[in-house]
Wavefront OBJ file of the C-alpha trace (Angstrom):
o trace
v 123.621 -141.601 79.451
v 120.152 -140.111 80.153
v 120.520 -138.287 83.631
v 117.857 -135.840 84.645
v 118.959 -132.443 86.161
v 116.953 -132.295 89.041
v 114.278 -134.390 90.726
v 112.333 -137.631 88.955
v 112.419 -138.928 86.204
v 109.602 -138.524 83.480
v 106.779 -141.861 83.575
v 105.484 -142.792 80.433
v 105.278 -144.816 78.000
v 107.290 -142.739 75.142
v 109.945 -142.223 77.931
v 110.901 -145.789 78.361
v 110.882 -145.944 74.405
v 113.491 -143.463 74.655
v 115.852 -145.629 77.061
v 116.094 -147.984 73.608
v 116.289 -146.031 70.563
v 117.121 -147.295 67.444
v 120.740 -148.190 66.888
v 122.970 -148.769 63.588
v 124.212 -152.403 63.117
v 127.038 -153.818 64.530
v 129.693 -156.430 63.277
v 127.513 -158.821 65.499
v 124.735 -158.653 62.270
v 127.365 -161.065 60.944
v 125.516 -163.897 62.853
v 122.765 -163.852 59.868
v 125.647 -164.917 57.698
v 124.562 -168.473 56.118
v 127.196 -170.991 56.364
v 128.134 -171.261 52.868
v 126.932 -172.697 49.559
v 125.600 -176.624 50.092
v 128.185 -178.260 48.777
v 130.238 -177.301 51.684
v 128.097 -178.934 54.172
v 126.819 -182.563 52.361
v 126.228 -183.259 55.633
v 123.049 -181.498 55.667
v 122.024 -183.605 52.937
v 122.655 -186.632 54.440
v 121.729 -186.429 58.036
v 118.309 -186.017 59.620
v 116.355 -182.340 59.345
v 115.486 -181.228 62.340
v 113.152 -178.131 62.761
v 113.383 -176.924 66.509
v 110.808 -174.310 66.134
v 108.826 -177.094 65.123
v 105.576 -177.513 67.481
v 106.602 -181.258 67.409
v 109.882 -180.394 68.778
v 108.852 -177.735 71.207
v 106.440 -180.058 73.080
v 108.665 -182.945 73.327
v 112.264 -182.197 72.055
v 114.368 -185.173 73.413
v 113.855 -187.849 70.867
v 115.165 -185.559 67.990
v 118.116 -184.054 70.447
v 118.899 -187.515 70.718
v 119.060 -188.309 67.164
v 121.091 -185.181 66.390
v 123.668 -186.197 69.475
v 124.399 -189.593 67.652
v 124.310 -188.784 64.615
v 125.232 -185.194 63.778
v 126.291 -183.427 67.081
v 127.269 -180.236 65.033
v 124.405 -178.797 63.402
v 123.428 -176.680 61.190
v 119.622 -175.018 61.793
v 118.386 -173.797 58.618
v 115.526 -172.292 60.523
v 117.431 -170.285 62.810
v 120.436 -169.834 61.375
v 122.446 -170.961 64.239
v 124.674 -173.864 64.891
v 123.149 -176.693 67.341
v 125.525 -178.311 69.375
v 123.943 -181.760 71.420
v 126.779 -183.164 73.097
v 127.982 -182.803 76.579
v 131.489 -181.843 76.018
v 130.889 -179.102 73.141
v 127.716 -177.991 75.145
v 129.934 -177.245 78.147
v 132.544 -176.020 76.219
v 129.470 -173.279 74.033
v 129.028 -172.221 77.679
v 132.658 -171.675 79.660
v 134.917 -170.770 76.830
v 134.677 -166.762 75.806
v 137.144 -166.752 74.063
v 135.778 -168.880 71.200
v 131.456 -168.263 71.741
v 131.316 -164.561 72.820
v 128.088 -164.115 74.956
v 128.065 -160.725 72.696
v 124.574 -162.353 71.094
v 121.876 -160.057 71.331
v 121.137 -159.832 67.705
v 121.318 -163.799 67.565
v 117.615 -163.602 68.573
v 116.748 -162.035 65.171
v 115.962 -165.062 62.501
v 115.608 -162.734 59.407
v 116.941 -159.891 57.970
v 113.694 -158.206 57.390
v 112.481 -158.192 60.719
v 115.132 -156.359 61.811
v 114.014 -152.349 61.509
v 110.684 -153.491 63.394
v 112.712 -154.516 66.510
v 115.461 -151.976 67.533
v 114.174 -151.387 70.990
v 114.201 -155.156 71.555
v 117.341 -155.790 70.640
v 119.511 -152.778 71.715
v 117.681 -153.962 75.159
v 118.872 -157.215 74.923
v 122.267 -156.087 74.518
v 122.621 -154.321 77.572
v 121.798 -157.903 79.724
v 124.601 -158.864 81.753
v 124.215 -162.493 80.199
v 124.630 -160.588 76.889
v 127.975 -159.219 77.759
v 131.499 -160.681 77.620
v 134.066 -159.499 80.308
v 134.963 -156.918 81.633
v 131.556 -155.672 81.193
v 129.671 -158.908 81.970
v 131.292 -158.681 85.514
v 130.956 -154.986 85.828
v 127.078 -155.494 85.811
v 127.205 -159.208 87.093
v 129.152 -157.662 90.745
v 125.813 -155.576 90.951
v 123.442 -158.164 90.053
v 124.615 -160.423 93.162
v 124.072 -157.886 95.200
v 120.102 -158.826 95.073
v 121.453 -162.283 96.674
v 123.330 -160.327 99.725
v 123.396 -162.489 102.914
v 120.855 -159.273 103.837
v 118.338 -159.363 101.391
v 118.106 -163.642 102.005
v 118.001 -163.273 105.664
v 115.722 -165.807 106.634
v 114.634 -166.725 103.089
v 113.942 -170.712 103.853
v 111.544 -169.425 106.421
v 109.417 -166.981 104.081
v 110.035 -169.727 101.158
v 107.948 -171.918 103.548
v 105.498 -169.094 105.054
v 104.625 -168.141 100.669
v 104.396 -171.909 100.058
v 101.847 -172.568 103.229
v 99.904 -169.532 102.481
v 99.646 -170.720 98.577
v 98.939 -173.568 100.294
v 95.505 -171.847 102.367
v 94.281 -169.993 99.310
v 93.285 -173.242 97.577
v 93.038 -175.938 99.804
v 89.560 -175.793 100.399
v 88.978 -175.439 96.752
v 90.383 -179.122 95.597
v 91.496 -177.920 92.557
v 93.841 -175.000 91.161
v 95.800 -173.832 88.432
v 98.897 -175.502 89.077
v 101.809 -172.920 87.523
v 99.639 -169.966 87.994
v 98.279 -170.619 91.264
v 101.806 -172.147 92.957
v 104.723 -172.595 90.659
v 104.821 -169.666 89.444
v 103.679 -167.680 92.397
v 106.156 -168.780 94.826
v 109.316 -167.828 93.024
v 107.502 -164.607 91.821
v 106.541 -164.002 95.335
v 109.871 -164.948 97.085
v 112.395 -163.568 94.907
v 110.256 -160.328 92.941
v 108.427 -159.192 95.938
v 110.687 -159.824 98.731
v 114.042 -159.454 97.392
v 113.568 -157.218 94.533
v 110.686 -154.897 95.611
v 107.723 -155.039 93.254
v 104.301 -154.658 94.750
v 102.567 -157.556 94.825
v 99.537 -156.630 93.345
v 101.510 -156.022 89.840
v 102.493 -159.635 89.664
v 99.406 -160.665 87.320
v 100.154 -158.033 84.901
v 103.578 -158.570 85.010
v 103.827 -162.117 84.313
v 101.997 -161.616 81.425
v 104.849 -159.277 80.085
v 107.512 -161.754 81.224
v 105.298 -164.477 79.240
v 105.218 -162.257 76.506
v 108.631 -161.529 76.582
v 109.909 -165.022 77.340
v 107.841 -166.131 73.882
v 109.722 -163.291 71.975
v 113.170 -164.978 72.742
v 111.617 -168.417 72.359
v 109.906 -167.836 68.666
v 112.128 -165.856 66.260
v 111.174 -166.790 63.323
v 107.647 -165.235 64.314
v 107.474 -160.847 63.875
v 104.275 -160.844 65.234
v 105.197 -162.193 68.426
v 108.613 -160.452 68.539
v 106.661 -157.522 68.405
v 103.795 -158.494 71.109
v 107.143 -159.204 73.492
v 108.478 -155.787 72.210
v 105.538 -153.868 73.620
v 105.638 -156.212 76.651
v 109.225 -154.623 77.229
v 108.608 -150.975 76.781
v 105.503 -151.448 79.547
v 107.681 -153.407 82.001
v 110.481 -150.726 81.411
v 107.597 -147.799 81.875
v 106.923 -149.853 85.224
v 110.623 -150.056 86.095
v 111.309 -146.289 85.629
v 108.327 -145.182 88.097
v 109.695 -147.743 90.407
v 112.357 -145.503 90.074
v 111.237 -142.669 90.605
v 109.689 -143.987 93.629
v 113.018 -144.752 95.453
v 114.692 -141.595 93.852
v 111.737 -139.880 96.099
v 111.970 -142.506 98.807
v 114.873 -144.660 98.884
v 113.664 -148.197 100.128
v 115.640 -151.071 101.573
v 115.134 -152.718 98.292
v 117.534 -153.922 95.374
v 115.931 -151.056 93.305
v 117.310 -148.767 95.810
v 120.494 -150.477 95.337
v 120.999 -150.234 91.905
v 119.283 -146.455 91.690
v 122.266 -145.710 94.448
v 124.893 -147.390 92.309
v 123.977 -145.070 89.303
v 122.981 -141.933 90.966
v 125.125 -141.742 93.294
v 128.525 -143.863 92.210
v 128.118 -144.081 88.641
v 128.653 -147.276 88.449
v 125.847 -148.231 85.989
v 123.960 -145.863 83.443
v 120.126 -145.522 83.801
v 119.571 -147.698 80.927
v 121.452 -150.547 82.425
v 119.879 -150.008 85.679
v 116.512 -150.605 83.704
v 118.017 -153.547 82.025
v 119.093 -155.793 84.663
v 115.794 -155.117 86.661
v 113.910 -156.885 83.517
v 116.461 -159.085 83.005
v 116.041 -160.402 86.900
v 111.765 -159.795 87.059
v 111.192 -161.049 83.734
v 113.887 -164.384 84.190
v 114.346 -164.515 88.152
v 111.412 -166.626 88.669
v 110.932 -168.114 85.213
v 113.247 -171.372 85.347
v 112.541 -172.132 89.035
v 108.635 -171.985 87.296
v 109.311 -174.229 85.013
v 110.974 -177.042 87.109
v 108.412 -176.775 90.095
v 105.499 -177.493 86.789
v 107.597 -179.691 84.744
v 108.723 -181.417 88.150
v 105.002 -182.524 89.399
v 104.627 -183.463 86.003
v 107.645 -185.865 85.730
v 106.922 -187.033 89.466
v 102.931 -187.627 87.809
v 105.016 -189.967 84.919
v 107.175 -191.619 87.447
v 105.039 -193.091 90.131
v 107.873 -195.214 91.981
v 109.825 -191.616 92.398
v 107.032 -189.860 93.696
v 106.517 -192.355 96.296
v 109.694 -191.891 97.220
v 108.821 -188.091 97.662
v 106.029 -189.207 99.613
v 108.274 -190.831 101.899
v 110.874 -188.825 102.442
v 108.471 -185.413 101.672
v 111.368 -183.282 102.614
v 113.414 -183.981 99.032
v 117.263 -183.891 99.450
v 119.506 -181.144 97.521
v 119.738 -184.630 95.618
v 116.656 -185.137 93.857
v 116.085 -181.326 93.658
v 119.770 -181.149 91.359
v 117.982 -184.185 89.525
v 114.767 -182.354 88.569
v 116.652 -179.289 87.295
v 118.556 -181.812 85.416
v 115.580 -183.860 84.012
v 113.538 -180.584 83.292
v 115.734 -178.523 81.831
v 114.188 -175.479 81.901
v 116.821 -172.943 80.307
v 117.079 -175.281 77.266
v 118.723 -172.985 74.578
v 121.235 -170.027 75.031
v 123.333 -168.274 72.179
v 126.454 -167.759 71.520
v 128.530 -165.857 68.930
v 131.659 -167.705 67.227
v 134.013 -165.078 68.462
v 136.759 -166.965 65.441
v 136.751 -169.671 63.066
v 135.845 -172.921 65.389
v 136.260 -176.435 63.877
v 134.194 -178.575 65.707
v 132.437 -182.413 65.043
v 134.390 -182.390 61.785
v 132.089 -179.214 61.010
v 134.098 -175.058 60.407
v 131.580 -173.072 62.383
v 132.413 -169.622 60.832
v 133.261 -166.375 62.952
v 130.010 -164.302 63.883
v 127.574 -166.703 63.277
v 124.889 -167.968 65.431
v 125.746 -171.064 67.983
v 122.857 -172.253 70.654
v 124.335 -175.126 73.439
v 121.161 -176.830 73.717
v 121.511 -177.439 77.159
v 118.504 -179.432 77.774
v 120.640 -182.534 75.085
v 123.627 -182.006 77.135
v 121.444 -183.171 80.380
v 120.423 -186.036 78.635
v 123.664 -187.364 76.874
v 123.987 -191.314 77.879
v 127.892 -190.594 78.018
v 127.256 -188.486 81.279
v 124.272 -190.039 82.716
v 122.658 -193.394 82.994
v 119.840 -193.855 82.277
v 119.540 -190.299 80.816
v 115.596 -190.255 80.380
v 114.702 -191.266 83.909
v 113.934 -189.600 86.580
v 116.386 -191.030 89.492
v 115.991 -188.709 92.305
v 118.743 -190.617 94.633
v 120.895 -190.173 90.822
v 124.753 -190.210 92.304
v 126.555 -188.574 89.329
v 124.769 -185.685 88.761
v 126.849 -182.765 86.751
v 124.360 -181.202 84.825
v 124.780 -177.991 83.070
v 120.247 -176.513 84.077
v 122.210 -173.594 85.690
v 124.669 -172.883 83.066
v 128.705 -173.111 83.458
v 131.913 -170.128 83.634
v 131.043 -167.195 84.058
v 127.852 -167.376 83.377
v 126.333 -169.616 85.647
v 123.103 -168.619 87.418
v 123.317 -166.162 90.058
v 120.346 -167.267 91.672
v 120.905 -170.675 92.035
v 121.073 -170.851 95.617
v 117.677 -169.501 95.984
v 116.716 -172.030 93.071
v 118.381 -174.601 95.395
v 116.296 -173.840 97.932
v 112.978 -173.296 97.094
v 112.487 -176.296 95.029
v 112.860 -178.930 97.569
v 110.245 -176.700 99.911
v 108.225 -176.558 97.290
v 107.430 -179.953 96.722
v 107.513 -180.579 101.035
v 104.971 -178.221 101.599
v 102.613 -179.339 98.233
v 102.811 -182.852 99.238
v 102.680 -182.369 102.754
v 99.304 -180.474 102.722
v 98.085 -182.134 99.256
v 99.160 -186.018 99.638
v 96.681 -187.193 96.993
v 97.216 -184.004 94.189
v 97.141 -185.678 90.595
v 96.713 -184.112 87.049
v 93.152 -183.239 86.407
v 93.467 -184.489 83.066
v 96.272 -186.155 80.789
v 96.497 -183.588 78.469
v 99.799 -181.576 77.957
v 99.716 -178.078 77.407
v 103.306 -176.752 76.485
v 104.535 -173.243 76.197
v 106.118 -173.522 72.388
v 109.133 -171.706 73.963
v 112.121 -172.819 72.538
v 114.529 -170.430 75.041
v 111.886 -171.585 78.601
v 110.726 -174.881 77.741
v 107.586 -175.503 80.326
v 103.928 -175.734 80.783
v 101.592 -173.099 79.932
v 98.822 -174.446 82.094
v 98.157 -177.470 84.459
v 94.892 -177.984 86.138
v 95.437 -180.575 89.414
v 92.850 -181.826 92.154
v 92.700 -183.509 95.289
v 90.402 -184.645 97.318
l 1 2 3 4 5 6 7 8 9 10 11 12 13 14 15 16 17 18 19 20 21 22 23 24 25 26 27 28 29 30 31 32 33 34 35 36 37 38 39 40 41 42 43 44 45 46 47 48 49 50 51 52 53 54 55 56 57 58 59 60 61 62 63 64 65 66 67 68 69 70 71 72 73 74 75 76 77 78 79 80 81 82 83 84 85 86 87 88 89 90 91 92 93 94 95 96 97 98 99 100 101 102 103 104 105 106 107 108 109 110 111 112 113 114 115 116 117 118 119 120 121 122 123 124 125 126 127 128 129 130 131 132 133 134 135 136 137 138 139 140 141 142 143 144 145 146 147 148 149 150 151 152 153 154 155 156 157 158 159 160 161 162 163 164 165 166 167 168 169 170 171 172 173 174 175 176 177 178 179 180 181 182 183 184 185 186 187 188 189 190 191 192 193 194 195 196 197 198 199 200 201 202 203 204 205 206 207 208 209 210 211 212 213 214 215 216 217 218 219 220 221 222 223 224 225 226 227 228 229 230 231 232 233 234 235 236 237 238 239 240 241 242 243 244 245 246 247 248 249 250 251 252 253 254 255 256 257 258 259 260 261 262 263 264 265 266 267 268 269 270 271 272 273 274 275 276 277 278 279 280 281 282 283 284 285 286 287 288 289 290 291 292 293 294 295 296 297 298 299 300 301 302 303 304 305 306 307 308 309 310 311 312 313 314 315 316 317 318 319 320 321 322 323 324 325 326 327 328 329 330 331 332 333 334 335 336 337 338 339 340 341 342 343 344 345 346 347 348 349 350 351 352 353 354 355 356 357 358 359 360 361 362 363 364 365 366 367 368 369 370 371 372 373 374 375 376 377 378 379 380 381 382 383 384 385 386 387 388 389 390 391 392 393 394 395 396 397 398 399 400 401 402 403 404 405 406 407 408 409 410 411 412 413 414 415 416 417 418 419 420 421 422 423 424 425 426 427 428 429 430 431 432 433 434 435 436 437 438 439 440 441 442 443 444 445 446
């Protein structure tokens, strides 16, 4: 544990370097094992390839999730050496059951071998996430995470949801255009849950979602070093900004969830400094990210189903209904890992212990034994148990916000914007296979 003697701690650059140093492997390198010689697997042979790193698949990945759900459920991904599984059942089962897919995965990011000595800091970071641990440590650090979702800190949070989503609102109105995930999506969660609940200073926000971008694209291309690296550097800056945040409340303790977790490790050791830097980019970097993605991807759906927009338009303040059915049809959290904690025999498949498994969530919420009419966007949809905020123990722990924010979202856009539409048809998509959404999307109004 890095504790200073006296006073602050040191801000720089090589500092926050220092919180990560290079580490020697670990029995989880096992995940790079391949899963034996080809004639063990004819299947892979005989059923379709599918390359999910594939741009083809990244813009638009439901038609081959769909093919791999009927026709080989259990499957192997040459290209990132990790298991796919695309039905409901084992999807569910990939996230709730720890004792067979350990949540120990933070070296499941890394594709190849040789990449490896490039990317130490990134992935002894990784390791310390709370969604990267298995119990007793994952609730160790998960206890202190929900602290940032205290009754306290969300006093009166559907009020400010709907004073940040008014003002977004004034900034562009007169304009009759904006940048749709810049200028609102991705503001109001940033705004909401990084500012007010978390801390930051609003003026960072620019800079810092391009590190969470960054970032985000380093967990979502792995079979890329160059961008593993650009999200590498994006970490060490966001953890330079993290420890002078620190050393801000150290000096003047705030009424903040930094001050919280600072207190927690100076004061009842609860948490090392390392992990205290950890789950702060774990929650900036990911805290607003999904909600992002389903307020873009949402407008966008709504755009592509004019009958349920309407219906919005009606009824502009949407039920807890349709906003559970446009985390369901978006899917924004579309591919976790997992590590086969023991020899699993699954779909007539032997996935083998220590290797790579990803639930592809975003198949499970489109698997036509769960849901009717799986592809459709049904915002009154009855049966609704989809898995967009995860399952067991780790489900999201800001869901409630999530819960919240999306429906006011959409009331206040539609409210003050009735006649918003897409500025143009083209789709620009964020080639994240971890955060599927949309890089960019230009709307007007009149």
């Amino acid at each position: 544990m890095l504790m200073p003697c006296q006073g602050c701690l040191p801000s720089s650059r090589a500092y926050a370097a220092t919180l990560f140093p290079p580490h020697p492997l670990t029995a989880v390198h096992l995940t790079h094992a391949e899963p034996g010689p080809r004639q063990e697997h004819p299947h892979m042979s005989q059923k379709p390839h599918v390359n999910i790193l594939s741009p083809e698949f990244l813009t638009n990945p439901h038609p081959f999730l769909k093919q791999l759900r009927e026709q080989d459920p259990v499957y192997w991904s040459e290209e990132t050496r990790h298991w796919l599984l695309t039905r409901y059942e084992d999807v569910q089962a990939g996230l709730r059951d720890a004792t067979r897919f350990s949540s120990q995965s933070s070296e499941t990011f890394v594709v190849r071998d040789e990449f490896m000595q490039h990317l130490r800091p990134i992935i002894t970071h990784f390791s310390m996430w709370a969604v990267m641990k298995d119990n007793p440590e994952h609730k160790r650090l998960r206890g202190l995470i929900n602290q940032a979702f205290r009754p306290e800190n969300l006093k009166d949070i559907q009020v400010r949801a709907r004073q940040t989503a008014e003002w977004l609102i004034d900034q562009v109105q007169d304009k009759g255009e904006m940048e749709f995930v810049n200028d609102y999506a991705y503001a109001l969660p940033a705004l909401l849950f990084a500012v007010e609940i978390l801390g930051m200073d609003r003026s960072d926000l620019t800079t810092f979602k391009q590190w969470s971008v960054d970032l985000a694209r380093a967990t979502g291309r792995i079979d890329n070093l160059d961008i593993m690296l650009k999200g590498q550097d994006a970490l060490l800056a966001m953890t330079d900004y993290i420890t002078r945040a620190i050393n801000s409340r150290i000096e003047q303790p705030r009424e903040d969830f930094i001050s919280f977790l600072v207190k927690a490790w100076r004061e009842e050791s609860k948490l090392t400094l390392e992990e205290v830097v950890a789950q702060m980019v774990l929650l900036l970097a990911g805290g607003h990210t999904t909600t992002q993605n389903v307020i873009s991807q949402g407008l966008l759906a709504l755009f592509k189903h004019p009958e349920q927009l309407e219906i919005l338009k009606k009824n502009p303040e949407p039920t807890r209904q349709a906003a559970e059915e446009l985390y369901r049809f978006t899917s924004p959290a579309q591919a976790p890992t997992r590590i086969a904690a023991c020899d699993i025999e699954l779909g007539g498949k032997l996935i083998k212990k220590g290797q790579g498994v990803m639930p592809m969530v975003v198949s499970a919420n489109r698997d036509a034994t769960i849901f009717e009419q799986p592809d459709e966007l049904i915002l009154t949809r009855e049966k609704n148990p989809h898995l967009g905020f995860g399952s067991g123990n780790h489900v999201c722990p800001g869901a409630f916000l999530a819960r919240l924010e999306i429906p006011i979202a959409f009331e206040v856009l539609f409210r003050r914007l009735p006649n918003i539409q897409p500025k143009s048809s083209h789709e620009d998509w964020n080639m994240n296979l971890s955060f599927r959404g949309l890089s960019t999307f230009p709307v007007v109004w009149n």
